[in-house]
C-alpha positions in Angstrom: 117.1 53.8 52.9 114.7 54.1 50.3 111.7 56.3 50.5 107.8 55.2 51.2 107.1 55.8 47.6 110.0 54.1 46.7 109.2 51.2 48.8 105.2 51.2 47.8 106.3 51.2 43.7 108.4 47.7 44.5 106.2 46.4 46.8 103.3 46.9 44.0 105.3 46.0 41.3 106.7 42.5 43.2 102.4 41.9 43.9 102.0 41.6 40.1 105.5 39.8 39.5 104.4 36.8 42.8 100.9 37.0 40.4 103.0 35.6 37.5 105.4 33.8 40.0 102.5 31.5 41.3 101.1 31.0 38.5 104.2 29.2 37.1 105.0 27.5 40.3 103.9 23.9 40.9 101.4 23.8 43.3 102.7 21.3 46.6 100.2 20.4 49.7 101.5 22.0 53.1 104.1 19.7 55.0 102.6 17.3 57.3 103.2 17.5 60.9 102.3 21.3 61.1 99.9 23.3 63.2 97.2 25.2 62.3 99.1 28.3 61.7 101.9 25.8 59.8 105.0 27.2 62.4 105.1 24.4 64.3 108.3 22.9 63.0 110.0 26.8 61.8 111.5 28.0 65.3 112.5 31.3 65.2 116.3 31.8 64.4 118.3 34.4 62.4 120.3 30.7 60.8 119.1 28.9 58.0 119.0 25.3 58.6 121.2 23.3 56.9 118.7 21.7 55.0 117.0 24.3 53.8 113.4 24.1 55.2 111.7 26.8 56.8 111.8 29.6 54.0 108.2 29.8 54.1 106.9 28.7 57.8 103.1 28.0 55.8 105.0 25.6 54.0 108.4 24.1 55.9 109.1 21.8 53.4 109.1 24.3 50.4 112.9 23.9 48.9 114.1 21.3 51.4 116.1 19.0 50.5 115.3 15.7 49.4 112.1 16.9 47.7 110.6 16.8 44.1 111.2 19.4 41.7 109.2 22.4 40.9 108.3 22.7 36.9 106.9 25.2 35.1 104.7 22.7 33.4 103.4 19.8 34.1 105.3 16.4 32.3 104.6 15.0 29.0 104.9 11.5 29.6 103.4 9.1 26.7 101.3 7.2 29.1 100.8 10.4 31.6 102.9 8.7 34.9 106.5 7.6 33.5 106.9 7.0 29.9 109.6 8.8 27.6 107.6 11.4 25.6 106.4 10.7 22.1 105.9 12.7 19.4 102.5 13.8 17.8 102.0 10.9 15.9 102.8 8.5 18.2 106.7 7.5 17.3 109.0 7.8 19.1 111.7 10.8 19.6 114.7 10.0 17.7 118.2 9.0 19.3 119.6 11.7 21.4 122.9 11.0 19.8 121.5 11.9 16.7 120.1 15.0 17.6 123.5 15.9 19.6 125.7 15.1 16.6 123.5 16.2 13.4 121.8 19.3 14.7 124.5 21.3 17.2 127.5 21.8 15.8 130.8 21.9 17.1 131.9 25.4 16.1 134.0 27.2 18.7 133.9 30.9 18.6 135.7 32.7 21.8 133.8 35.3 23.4 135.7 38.5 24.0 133.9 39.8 26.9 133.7 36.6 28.9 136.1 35.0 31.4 136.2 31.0 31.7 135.0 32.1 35.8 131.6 32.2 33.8 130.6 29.1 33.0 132.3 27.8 36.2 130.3 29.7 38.6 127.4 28.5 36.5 128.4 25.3 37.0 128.7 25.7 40.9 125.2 27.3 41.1 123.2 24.8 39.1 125.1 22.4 41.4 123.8 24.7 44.4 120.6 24.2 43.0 119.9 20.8 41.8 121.8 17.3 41.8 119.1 14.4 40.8 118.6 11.7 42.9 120.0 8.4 41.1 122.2 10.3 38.8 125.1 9.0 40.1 124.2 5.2 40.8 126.2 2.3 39.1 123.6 1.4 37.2 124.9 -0.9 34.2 122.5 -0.6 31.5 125.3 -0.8 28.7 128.5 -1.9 29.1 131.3 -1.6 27.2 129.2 -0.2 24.0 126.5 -3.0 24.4 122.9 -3.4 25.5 123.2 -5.6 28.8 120.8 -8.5 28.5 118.1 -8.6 31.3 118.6 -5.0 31.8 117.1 -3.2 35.5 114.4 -1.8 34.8 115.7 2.0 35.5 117.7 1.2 32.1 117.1 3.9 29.5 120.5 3.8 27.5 121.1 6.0 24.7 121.3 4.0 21.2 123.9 4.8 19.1 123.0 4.9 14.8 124.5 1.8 12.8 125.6 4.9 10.8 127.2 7.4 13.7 130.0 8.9 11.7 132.1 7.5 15.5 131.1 5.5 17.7 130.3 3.0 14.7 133.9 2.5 13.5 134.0 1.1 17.5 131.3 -1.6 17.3 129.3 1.1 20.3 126.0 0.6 20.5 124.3 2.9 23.5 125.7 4.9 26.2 125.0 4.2 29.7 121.6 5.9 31.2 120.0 4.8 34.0 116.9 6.9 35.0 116.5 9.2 37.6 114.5 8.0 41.3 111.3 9.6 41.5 109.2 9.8 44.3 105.4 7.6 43.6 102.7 9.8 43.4 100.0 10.1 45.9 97.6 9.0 43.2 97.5 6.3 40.8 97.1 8.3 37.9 99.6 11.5 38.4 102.9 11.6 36.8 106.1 10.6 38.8 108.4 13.8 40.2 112.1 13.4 40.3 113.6 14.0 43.4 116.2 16.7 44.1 119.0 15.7 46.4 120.3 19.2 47.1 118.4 22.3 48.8 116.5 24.5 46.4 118.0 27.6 47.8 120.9 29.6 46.9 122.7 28.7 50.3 126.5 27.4 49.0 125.2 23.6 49.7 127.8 22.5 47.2 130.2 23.6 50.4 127.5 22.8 53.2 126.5 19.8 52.7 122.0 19.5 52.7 121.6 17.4 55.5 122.9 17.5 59.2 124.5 14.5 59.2 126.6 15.4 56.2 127.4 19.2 57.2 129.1 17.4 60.5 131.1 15.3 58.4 132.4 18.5 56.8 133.1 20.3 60.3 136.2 20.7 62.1 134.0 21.6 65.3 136.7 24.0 66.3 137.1 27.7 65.8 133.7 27.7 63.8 135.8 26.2 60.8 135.4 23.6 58.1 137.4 20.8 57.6 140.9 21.7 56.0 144.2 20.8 55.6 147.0 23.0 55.3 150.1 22.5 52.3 151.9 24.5 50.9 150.6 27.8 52.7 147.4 27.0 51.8 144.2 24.7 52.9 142.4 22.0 50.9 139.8 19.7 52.1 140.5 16.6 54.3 140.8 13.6 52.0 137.8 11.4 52.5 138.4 8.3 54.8 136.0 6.5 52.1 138.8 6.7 50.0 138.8 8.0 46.6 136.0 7.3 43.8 136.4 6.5 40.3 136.5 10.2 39.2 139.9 10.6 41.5 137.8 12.6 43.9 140.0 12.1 47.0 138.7 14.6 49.1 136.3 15.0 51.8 133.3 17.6 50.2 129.5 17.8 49.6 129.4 17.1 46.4 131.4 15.5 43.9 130.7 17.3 41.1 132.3 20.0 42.6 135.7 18.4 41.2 134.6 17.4 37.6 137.2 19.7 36.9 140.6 21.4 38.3 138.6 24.3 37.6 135.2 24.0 39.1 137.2 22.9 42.1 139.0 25.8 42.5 135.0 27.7 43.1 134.5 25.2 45.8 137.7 26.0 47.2 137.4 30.0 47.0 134.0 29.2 49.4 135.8 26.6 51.8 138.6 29.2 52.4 136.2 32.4 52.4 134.4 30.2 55.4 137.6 29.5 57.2 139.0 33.5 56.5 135.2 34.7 57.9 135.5 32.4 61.4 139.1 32.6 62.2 138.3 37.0 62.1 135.0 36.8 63.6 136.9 34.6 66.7 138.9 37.0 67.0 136.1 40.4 67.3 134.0 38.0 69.7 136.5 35.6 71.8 133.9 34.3 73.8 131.4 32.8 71.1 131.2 29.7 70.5 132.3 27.4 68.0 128.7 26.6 66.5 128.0 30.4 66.8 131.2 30.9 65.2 130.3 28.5 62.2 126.8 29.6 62.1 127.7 33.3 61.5 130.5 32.9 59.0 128.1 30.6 57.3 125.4 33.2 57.2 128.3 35.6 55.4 129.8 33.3 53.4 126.4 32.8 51.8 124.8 36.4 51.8 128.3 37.4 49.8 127.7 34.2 47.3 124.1 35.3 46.5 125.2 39.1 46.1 128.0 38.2 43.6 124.9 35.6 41.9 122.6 38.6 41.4 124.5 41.6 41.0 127.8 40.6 39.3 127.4 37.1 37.6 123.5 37.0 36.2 123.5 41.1 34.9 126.1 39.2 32.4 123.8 36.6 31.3 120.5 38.5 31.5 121.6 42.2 31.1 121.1 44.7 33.9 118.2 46.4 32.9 116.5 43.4 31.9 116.6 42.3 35.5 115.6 45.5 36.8 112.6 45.5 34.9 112.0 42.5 36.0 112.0 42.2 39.9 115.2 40.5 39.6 117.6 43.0 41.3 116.9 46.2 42.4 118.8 50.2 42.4 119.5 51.8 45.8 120.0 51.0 49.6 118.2 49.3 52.2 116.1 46.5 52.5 113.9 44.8 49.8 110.8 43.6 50.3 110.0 41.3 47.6 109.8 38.3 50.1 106.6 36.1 50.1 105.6 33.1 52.3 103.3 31.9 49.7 106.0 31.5 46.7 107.6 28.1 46.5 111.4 28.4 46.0 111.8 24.7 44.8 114.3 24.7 41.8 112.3 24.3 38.5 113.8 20.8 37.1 113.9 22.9 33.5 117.4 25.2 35.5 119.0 22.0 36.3 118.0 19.5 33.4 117.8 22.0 30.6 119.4 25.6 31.1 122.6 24.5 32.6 123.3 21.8 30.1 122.3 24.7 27.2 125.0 26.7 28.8 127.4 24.6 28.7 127.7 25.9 25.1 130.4 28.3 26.5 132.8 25.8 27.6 135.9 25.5 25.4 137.3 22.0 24.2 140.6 22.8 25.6 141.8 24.7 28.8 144.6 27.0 28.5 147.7 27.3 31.2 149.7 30.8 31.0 153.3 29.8 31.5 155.6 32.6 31.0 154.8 34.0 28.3 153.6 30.7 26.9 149.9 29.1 26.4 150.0 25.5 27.1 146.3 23.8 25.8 144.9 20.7 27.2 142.1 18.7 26.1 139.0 19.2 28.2 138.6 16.1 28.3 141.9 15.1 29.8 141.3 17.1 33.0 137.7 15.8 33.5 137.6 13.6 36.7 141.6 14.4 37.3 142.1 16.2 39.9 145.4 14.7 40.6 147.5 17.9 39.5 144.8 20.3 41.1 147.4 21.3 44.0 150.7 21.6 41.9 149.5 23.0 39.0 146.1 25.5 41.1 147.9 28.7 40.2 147.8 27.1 36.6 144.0 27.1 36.7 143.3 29.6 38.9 145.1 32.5 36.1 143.4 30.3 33.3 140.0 31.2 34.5 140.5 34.6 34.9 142.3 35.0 31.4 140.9 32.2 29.0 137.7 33.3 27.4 134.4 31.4 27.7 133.0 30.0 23.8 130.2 32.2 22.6 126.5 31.4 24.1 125.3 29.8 21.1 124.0 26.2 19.7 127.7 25.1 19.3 129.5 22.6 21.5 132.8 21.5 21.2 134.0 18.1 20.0 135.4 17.2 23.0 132.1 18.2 25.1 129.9 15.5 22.2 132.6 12.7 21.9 135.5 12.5 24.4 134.3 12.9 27.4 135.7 10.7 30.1 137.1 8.1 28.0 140.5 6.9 30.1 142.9 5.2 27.5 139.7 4.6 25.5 139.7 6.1 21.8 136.4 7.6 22.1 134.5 8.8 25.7 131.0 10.3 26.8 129.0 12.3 24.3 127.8 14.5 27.5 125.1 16.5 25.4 123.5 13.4 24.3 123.4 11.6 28.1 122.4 15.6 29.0 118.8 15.2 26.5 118.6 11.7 27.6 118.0 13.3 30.7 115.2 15.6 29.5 113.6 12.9 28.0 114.1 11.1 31.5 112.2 13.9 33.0 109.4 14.5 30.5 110.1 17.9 29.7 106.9 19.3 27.6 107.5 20.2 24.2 108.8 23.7 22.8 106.2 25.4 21.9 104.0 24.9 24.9 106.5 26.5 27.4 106.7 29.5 24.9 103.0 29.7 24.9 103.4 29.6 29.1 105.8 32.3 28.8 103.0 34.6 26.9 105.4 34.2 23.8 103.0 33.3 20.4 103.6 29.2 19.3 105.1 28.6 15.5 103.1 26.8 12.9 105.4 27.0 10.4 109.2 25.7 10.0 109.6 29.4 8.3 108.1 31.1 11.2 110.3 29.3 13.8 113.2 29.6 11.2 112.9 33.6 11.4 113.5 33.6 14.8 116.8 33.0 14.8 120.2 34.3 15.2 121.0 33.9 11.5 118.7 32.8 9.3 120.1 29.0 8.7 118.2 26.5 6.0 120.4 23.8 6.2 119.4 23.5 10.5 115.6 23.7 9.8 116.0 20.5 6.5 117.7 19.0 10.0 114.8 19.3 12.2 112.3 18.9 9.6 114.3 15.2 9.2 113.8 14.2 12.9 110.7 16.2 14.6 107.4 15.6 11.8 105.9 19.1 13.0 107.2 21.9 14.4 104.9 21.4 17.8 107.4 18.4 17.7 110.1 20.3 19.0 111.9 19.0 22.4 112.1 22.4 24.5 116.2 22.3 24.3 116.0 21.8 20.5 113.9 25.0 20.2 115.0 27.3 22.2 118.3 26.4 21.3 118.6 28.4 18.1 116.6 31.0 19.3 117.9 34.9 18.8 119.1 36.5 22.2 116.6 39.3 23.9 118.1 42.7 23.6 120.9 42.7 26.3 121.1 39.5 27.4 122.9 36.1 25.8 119.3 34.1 25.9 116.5 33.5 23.4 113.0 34.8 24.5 111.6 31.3 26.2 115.6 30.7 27.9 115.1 33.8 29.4 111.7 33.3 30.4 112.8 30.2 32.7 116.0 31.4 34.2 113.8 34.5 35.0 111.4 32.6 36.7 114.2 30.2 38.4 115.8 33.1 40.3 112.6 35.3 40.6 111.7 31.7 42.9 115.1 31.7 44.7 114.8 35.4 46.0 111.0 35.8 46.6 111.1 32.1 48.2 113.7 32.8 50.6 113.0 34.5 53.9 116.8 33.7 54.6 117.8 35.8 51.5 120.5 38.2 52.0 118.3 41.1 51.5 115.4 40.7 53.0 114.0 42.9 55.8 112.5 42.0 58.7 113.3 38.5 59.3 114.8 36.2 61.7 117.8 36.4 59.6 117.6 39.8 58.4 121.1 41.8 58.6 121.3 45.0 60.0 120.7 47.5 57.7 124.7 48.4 57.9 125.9 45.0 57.7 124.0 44.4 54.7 125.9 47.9 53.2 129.1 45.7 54.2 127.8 42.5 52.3 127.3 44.4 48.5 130.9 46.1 48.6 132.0 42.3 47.6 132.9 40.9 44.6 134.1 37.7 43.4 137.7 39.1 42.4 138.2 40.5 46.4 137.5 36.9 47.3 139.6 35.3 45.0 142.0 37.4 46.4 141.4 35.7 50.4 141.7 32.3 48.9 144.7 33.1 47.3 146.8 35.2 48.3 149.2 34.7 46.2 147.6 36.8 44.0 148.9 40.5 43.6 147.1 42.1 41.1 143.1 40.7 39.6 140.6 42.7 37.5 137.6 44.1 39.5 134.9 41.9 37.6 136.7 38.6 37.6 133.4 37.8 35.2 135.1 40.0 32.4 138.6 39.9 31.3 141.0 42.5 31.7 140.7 45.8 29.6 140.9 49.3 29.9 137.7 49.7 31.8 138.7 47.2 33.9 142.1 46.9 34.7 144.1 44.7 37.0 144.2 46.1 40.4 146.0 45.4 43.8 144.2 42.8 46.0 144.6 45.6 48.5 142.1 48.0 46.6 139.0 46.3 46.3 136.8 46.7 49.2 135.8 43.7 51.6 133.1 43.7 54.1 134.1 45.0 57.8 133.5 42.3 60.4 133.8 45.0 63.1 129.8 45.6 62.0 129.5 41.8 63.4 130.9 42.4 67.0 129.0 41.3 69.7 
């Protein structure tokens, strides 16, 4: 337990960090319906409701689901409601394929001290934390390369150059973009806000489903379990009775985009079968609870363990230890924390979904290795997109990829496969998913570069040579790019900018990158009385329990879904090396239920 001083420093230090907190947080009226005292509709209970609301009982409907975005600044929309952004002078921004093709490249430099887990987990979490509503209508506003005449009105398809060194040679015109739902303002004159489907707190929803109706659907309503099937010694989700989508998605889970790939499935799966692994032993240490106590307490684990391995294993990687230290973001010793605030709005910033996660995608290779033997077998990334198909005969395939392959280097580089291929069938050419991805910015009226730099306290650039000196490696040719497509430097979409930007000491992000994922998870701790270690609340653990909850790490529970596995490294994060060497499943430490018996 730490000490009164101890306690007083972070409690002083969080005051000033909830100062800077609020200040970036989008400012929402109370939910309606409440009493004076706004508890009316928060009951007191140590469960989180499925949903998500109730992490601040002054506000209920802070980080529900089914809510608009929180941003860090306001929109930049031409007419100040809904229009695409222009630039200074009053043109429009150029094509997003253009800026996809001609200013990233597609350089693929492996990371040594990555594991593909990485950008998978990150995947999963920015899934966790934000899924758009209307992203995945069927919307045609271009079809088969062409504009469709008498267009809906949500079209905003990407147009394709006359010249694109591609898609030209194939008579395609645009790529298919319909724009996001948005929820009308209260007044006249205030700017749309997208609406985010999924809860806004770190609380496995990709797994859970957000609403009641859907975490049913996903409940065997027996034993405290979720819905699985058993072959081959080992469970899978129930095939959905809708049958299956486009995508080959034939089974029954929250959220579809948890089987883009063989491999992001497999970090849906390693949380379905932890759930299972967590009900079937806490049935047996308390026989006489029920089922909806059972699911309700292995739920509460599942999810405490998830948001330990999110701030103390995966995000030291991406931010640095120290960094988040000194930042409120984690914190040394035992015991409780007491960063927790009613008053801080946990809804996820639309910059972590619509602009971090689509940077980090950077790291994802164009090909995915199988270990056979001795043997490495490549595939095309884009020939396991959206096939699942071979998910349950070739898993252990996958499952040793990720934690062997290596993740691309976090830089302004995507691979070919990523910008061109994507989802193309028997198609010669598919989906250039970082040019639908800035479409998407554009969609949500993301300001401009320089004036979320300026919110982060960093100074603004005048100059192309100023901007040009902050990065990596000095690069001429990138900055006679930009000049060509953004007329000033104040120009500069916020993904463009940042983009090139040198990494802070110890972490793999650029100054104004690091400023928003800060503030993203500074929101999803602070904001969440349900947070795994928070003292004092409904659903605080005890302070022993908790001691059980941060012996886990990812490797111990790849080693319950699959135990197959003999031997894993420690930090699945991180590949296998001296200082961390494969070790029995047996040897890495997993939380003791006994702490959990009635």
């Amino acid at each position: 337990m730490r000490t009164v001083q101890r306690t007083l420093i972070n409690v002083i230090v969080f005051a000033i960090a909830v100062g800077r907190v609020q200040a970036w947080s989008v400012t929402k009226p109370p939910t309606t319906g409440t009493t004076s005292d706004g508890t009316a509709t928060c009951p007191s209970s140590k469960y989180r409701p499925i949903d998500s609301s109730c992490s601040s009982r002054l506000n209920p409907g802070w980080g529900k689901a089914d809510e608009p975005y929180a941003r860090m600044l306001p929109p930049n929309y031409a007419d100040g409601i809904s229009s695409p952004p222009v630039m200074t002078n009053g043109s429009a921004y150029v094509s997003a394929r253009t800026i996809s093709f001609n200013v990233f490249s597609i350089d693929e430099v492996p990371d040594p001290n990555n594991t593909l887990v990485n950008i998978f987990f990150l995947q999963a979490i920015g899934n966790d934390l934000s899924a758009p509503a209307g992203a995945d209508d069927p919307v045609e506003c271009c079809v088969d390369g062409q504009i469709v005449p008498n267009a809906p009105n949500r079209c905003y398809p990407v147009s394709i150059p006359d010249n694109d060194a591609l898609y030209s040679w194939f008579n395609i015109t645009c790529l298919n973009y319909a724009r996001l739902l948005t929820r009308t303002p209260a007044q006249p004159s205030q700017p749309v806000q997208q609406i985010n489907r999924a809860s806004s707190l770190l609380d496995l929803s990709f797994v859970y489903g957000s609403t009641v109706s859907q975490s049913n659907s996903l409940r065997a309503f027996s034993g405290g379990r979720l819905l699985a099937v058993r072959r081959n010694g080992m469970e899978w989700p129930a095939l959905d009775p809708a049958g299956c989508t486009e995508t080959n998605v034939c089974y029954l889970v929250a959220d579809k985009r948890s089987y883009q790939f063989p491999m992001s499935a497999t970090m849906h799966l390693l949380f379905l079968r932890e759930h299972n692994r967590l009900a079937n032993q806490l049935r047996l240490i308390n026989p006489g609870w029920t089922d909806e106590v059972l699911f309700q307490e292995a739920r509460r684990i599942n999810i405490a363990q998830y948001q330990h391995i999110v701030y103390y294993e995966y995000l030291p990687g991406v931010l640095g230890r120290e960094n988040m230290i000194s930042n409120g973001l984690i914190y040394e010793g035992t015991g409780f924390t007491s960063d927790y605030s009613p008053l801080q709005d946990p809804s996820s910033l639309g910059e972590f979904g619509g602009v971090l996660v689509p940077f980090m995608q950077t790291q994802l290779p164009g090909s995915i290795n199988l270990y056979i033997n001795d043997t490495v077998q490549s595939l095309p990334l884009s020939s396991v997109a959206g096939n699942v198909i071979t998910l349950e005969s070739m898993f252990a395939l996958y499952f040793v990829g990720l934690t062997t392959q290596s993740t691309n280097r976090m830089d302004s580089s995507f691979s070919i496969e990523w910008k061109n291929f994507m989802y193309r069938g028997y198609d010669p050419l598919g989906k250039d998913l970082l040019a639908l991805d800035i479409q998407q910015m554009r969609d949500f009226g993301f300001a401009r570069y320089n004036d979320y730099r300026s919110r982060c306290g960093l100074s603004r650039f005048a100059t192309w040579e100023a901007y040009n000196a902050t990065f990596k490696v000095v690069c001429p040719k990138t900055i006679d790019k930009l000049r060509l497509y953004y007329p000033t430097v104040d120009d500069l979409d916020l993904f463009v900018g940042a983009a090139f930007e040198e990494p802070i000491a110890g972490s793999l992000l650029g100054p104004t990158f690091f400023c928003l994922f800060k503030q993203q998870f500074l929101a999803s701790r602070a904001g969440d009385r349900y947070f795994f270690e928070a003292g004092g609340q409904d659903g605080s653990f005890s302070a022993a329990q908790l001691n059980e909850i941060r012996k886990i790490k990812l490797s111990r529970l790849m080693c319950n879904a699959f135990p197959t596995t003999p031997n894993i490294q420690p930090s699945a994060f991180c590949p296998a090396s001296v200082d961390n060497s494969p070790a029995s499943c047996n040897s890495l430490p997993v939380p003791n239920l006994q702490l959990w018996r009635a």
